[in-house]
C-alpha positions as CSV (number, residue, x, y, z in Angstrom):
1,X,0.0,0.0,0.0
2,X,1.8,3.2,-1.3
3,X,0.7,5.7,1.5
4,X,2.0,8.5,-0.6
5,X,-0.5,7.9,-3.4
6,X,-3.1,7.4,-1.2
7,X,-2.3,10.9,0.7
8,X,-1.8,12.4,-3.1
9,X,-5.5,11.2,-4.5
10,X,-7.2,13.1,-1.3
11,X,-6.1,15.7,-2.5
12,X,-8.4,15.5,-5.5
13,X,-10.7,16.9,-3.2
14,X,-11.6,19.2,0.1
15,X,-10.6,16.9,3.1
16,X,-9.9,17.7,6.8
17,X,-6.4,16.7,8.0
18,X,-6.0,16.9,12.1
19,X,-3.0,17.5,13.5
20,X,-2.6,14.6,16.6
21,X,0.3,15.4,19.1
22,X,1.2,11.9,20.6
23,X,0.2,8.1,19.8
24,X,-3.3,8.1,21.7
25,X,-4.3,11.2,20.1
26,X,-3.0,10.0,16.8
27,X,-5.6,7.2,17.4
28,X,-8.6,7.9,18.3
29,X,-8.4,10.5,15.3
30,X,-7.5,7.8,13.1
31,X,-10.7,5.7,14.5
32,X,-13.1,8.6,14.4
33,X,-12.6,8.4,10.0
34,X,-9.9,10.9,9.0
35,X,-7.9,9.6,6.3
36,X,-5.0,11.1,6.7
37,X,-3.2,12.7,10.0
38,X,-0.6,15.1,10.1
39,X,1.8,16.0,13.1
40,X,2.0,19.1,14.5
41,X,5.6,21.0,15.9
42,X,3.9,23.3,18.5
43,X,1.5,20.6,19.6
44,X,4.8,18.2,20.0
45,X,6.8,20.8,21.7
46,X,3.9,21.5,23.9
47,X,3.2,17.9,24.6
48,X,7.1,18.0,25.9
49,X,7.5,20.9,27.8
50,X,8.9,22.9,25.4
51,X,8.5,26.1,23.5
52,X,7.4,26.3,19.3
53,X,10.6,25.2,17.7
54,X,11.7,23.7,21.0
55,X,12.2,20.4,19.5
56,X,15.5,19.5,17.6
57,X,15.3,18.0,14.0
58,X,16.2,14.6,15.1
59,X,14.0,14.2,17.7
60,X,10.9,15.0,15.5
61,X,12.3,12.7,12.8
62,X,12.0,9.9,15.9
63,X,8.5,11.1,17.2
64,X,7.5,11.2,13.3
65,X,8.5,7.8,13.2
66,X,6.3,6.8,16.0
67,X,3.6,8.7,14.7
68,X,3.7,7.1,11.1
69,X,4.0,3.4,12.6
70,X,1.1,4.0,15.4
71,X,-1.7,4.4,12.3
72,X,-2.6,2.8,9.3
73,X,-3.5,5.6,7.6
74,X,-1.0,8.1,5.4
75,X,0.7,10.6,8.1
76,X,2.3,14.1,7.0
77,X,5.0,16.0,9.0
78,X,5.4,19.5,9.9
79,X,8.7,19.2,10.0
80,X,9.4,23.5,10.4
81,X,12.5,24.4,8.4
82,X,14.0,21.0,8.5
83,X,17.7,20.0,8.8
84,X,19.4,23.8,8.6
85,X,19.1,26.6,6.3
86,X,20.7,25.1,3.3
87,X,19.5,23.9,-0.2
88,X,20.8,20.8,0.4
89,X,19.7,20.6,4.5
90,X,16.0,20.8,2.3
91,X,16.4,17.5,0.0
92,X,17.9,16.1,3.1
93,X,15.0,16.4,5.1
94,X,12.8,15.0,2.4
95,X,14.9,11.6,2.4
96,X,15.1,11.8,6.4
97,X,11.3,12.0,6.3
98,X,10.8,8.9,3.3
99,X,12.7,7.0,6.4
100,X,10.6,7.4,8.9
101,X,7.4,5.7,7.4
102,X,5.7,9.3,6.4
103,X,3.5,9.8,3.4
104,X,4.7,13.4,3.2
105,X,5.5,16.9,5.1
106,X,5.6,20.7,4.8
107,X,9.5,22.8,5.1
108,X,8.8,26.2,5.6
109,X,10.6,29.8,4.7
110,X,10.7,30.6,8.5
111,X,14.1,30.8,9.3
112,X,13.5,30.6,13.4
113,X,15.2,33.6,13.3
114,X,13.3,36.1,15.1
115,X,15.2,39.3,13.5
116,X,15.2,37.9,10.1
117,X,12.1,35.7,10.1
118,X,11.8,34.6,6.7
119,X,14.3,33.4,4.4
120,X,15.0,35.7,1.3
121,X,13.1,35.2,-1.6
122,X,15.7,33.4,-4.0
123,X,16.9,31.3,-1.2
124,X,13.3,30.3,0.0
125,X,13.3,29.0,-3.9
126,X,15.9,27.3,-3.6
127,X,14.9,25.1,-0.5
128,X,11.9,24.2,-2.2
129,X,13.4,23.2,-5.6
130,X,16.0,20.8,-3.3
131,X,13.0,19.3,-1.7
132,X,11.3,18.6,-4.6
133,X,13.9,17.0,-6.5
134,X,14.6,14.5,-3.8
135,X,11.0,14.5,-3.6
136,X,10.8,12.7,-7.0
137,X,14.4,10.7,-6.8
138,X,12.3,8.7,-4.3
139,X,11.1,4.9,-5.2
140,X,7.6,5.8,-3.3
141,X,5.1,8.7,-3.8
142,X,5.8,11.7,-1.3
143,X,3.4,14.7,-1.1
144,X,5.7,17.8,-0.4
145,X,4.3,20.8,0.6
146,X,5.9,24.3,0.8
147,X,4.9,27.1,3.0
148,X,5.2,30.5,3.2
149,X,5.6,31.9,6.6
150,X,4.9,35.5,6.2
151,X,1.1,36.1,8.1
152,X,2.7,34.1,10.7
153,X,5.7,36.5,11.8
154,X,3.8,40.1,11.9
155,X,4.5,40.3,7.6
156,X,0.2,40.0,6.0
157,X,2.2,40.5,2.6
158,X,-0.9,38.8,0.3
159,X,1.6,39.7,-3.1
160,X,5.0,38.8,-1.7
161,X,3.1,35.7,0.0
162,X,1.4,34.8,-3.6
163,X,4.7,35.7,-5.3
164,X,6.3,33.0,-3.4
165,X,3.8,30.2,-3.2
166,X,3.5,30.7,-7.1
167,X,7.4,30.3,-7.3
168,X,7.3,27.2,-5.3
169,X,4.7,26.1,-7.6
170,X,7.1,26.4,-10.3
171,X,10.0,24.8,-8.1
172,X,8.2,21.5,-7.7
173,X,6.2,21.4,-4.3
174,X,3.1,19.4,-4.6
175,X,1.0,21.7,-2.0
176,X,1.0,25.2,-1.5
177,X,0.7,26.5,2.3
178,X,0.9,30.2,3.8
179,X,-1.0,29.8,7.5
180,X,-1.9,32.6,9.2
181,X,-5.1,33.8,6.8
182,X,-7.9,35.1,8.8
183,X,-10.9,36.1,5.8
184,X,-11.9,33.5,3.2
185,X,-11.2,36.6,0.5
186,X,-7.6,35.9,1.2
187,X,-8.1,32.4,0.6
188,X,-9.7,32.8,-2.5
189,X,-6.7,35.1,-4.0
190,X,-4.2,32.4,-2.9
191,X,-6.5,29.4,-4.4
192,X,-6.8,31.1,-7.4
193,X,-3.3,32.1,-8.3
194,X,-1.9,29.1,-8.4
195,X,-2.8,25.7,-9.9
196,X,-1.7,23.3,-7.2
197,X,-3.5,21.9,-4.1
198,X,-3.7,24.8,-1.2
199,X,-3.4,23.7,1.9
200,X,-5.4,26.4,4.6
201,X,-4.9,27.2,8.7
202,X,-8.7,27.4,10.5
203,X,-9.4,30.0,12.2
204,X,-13.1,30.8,13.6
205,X,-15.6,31.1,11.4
206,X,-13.5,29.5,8.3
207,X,-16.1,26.2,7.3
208,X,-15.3,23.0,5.3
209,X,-18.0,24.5,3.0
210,X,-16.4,28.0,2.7
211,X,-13.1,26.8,2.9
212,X,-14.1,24.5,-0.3
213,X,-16.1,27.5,-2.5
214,X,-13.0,29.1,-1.6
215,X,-10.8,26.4,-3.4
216,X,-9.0,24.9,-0.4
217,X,-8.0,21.5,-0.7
218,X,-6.6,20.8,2.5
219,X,-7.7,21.8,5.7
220,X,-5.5,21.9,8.4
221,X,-5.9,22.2,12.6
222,X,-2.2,22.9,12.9
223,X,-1.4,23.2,17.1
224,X,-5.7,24.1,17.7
225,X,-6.6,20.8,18.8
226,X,-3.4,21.1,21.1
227,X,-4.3,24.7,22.5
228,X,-8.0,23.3,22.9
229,X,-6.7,20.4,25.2
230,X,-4.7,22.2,27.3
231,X,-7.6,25.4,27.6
232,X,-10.3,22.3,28.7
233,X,-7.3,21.0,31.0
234,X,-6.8,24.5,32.7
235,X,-10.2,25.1,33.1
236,X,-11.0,21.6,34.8
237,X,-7.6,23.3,37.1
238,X,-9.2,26.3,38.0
239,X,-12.4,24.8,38.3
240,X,-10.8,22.6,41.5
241,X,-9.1,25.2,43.2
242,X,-11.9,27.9,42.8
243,X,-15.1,26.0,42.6
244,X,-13.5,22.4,44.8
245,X,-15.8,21.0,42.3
246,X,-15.5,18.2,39.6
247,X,-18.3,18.4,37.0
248,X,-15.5,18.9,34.0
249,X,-15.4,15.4,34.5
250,X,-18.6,15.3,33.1
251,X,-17.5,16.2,29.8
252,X,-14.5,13.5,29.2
253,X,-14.2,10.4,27.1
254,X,-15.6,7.6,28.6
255,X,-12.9,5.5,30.1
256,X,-13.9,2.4,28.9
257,X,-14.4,3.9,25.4
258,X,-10.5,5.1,25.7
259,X,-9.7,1.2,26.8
260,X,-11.8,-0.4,24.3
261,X,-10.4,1.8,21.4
262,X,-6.9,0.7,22.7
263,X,-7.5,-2.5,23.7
264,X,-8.4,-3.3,19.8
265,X,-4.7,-2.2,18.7
């Protein structure tokens, strides 16, 4: 079963892609019907302790692994900038992430540089044309996507964002991505300046339906199903201490649903 293909053909048309953060989530999204899975870095980091870009290439390549082997269905990785800064750090990460079992994943034009957040233009290219071409020197399918950082470091450029998404395009990536869009106009511009399948952040309000008039193929949760764990965790906290009561537990799984589901692995 060539993952990869599968992961490509969904493409074909608007899908929801959940972003898990460990094994059990990874699960019981996998259970619920989603196709396809992808990780998430902030959701990982979180998970660990740590801050957004906390986590260090290798160790996301291991926790991709895990990630990739714990479902049967086709798993993407958000893999951030990937190995370094370099061209060739790019096709790297691409062969590094073949390795691990996923069916594709997204390198980005943020440099995790907080004074210089996003690579130069012709360098961003670069980067992308490296990943693609190991992208395609692989024996399996592998869905590489290329993102454009800018709404996401203080820089709402929609033509420098749509200048480089349409220059990845040309580079080889196989999805376009710029998270960070907040109006479904936006959206729309993106979607229709390119040919290739556009991958879009939710934010309130955004729809499967609108999302899909829009021209979205992809629709991502990126680190929200994170965030919304941790918000229903803190309030069950502050609930205790400021109520002494426990009717969030109410609200949870059942506990033998959570050890059936499991149990069945």
């Amino acid at each position: 079963m060539d993952k990869g293909r599968i992961f490509r053909d969904l493409h074909a048309s608007t899908f929801v892609i959940p972003n898990p953060w460990d094994i059990g989530t990874a699960r019981l999204l996998e259970s619920s019907g989603h196709k396809a899975l992808a990780t998430t870095s902030a959701g990982y980091a979180f998970s660990r302790g740590l801050p957004d870009g906390g986590v260090g290439f290798e160790a996301m390549i291991h926790h991709c692994r895990e990630m990739a082997a714990a479902v049967g269905v086709p798993v993407s990785a958000d893999l951030e900038k990937g190995k370094g800064d370099s061209a060739a750090s790019a096709g790297e990460t691409i062969f590094a992430a073949e390795a691990a079992g996923l069916a594709g994943c997204s390198i980005e034009d943020h440099t995790g540089d907080p004074d210089k957040p996003i690579y130069e233009f012709s360098h961003a290219v670069e980067r992308v044309a490296a990943a693609a071409e190991a992208a395609r020197a692989l024996k399996r399918d592998f869905v590489f996507s290329a993102r454009a950082e800018n709404f996401l470091w203080n820089r709402p450029d929609i033509d420098d964002t749509i200048r480089r998404l349409q220059a990845f395009e040309k580079a080889g990536a196989d999805v376009l991505y710029a998270p960070g869009l907040t109006d479904i106009d936006t959206v729309r511009a993106i979607c229709s300046a390119v040919s290739k399948p556009v991958n879009v952040l939710v934010v309130p309000g955004f729809t499967v339906a609108n999302l899909a008039e829009a021209g979205a193929k992809r629709i991502s949760l990126g680190s929200k199903l994170t965030t919304y764990s941790f918000g229903m965790l803190q309030k069950a906290s502050r609930e205790m201490l400021e109520e002494g009561t426990f009717d969030f537990a109410r609200e949870g799984m059942p506990f033998a649903k959570l050890q059936g589901m499991f149990t069945k692995i």
